[in-house]
C-alpha positions as CSV (number, residue, x, y, z in Angstrom):
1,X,-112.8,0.2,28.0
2,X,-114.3,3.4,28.2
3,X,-116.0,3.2,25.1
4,X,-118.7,1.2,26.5
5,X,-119.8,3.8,28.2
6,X,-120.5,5.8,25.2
7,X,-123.2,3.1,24.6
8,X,-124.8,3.7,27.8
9,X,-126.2,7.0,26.4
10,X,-130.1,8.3,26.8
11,X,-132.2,7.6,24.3
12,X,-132.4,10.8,22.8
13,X,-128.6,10.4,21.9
14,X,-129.4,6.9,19.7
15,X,-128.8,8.9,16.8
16,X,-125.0,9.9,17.8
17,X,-124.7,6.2,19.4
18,X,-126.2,4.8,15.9
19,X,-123.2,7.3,13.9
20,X,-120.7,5.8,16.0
21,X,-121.3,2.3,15.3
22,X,-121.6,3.1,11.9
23,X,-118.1,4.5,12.5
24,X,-116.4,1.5,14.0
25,X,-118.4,-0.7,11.4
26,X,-116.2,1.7,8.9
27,X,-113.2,1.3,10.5
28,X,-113.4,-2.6,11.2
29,X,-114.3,-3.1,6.8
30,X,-111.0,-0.4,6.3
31,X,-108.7,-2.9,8.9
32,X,-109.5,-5.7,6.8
């Protein structure tokens, strides 16, 4: 469950929080 944590990052980090949803996003359309 730690990977809500990664979410809970400053604002200055919204890029690296944006890449990593665009990673799971990636990953959900590739487990389909």
């Amino acid at each position: 469950m730690r990977s809500v944590v990664v979410f809970e990052v400053p604002p200055f980090m919204s890029f690296t929080r944006r890449q990593i949803l665009t990673g799971i996003a990636g990953l959900a359309v590739v487990g389909l």
